[in-house]
Phi, psi and omega in degrees: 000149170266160158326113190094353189259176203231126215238121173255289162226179179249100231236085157242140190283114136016282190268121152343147131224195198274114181300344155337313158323101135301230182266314138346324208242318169292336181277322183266024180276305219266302189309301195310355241199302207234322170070031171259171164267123222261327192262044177260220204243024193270130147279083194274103181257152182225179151232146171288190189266347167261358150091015198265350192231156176216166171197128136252154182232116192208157196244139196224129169028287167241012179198160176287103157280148184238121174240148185263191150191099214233079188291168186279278168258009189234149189243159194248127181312148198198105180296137196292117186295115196224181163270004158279348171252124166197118193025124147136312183287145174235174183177173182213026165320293201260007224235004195032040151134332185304134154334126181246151161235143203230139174188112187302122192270131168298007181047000000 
């Protein structure tokens, strides 16, 4: 994260998607999907389908950053996409006090 920016909610995608994705293909995953405003103070987390990879996506002052993070052997704990989690559930588990939001992805 950078230094300064300011954390509103935590928006995590449920469902895998395709790491393929950049900022372009993840910013329109979050309108299509979520119907937010990608450039406010919201964190859009996503994972791969073996759960070894995070992309985050978040707008910092004039432009979008994507941070990566690629564990080796270890897998990053992740809620299980189910039909009670979806847009909407909230929690503050994983987020250390951030607002969390759970939501399921059209991939």
């Amino acid at each position: 994260m950078h230094p300064g920016a300011s954390i509103g909610q935590v928006y995590l995608c449920c469902l895998p998607v395709d790491f393929r994705k950049q900022i372009d293909g993840l910013a329109a995953l979050v309108e299509g999907e979520l119907e937010q405003n990608l450039f406010g103070d919201a964190l859009f987390v996503f994972t791969n389908r073996q759960r070894s990879r995070i992309k985050i996506l978040y707008w910092h002052r004039n432009g979008f950053c994507l941070w990566q993070k690629r564990l080796e052997k270890e897998r990053f704990a992740w809620p299980v996409a189910s039909a009670g989690a979806g847009f909407g559930e909230e929690g503050r588990g994983v987020t250390h006090g951030y607002p969390l939001v759970l939501w399921m992805s059209g991939r």
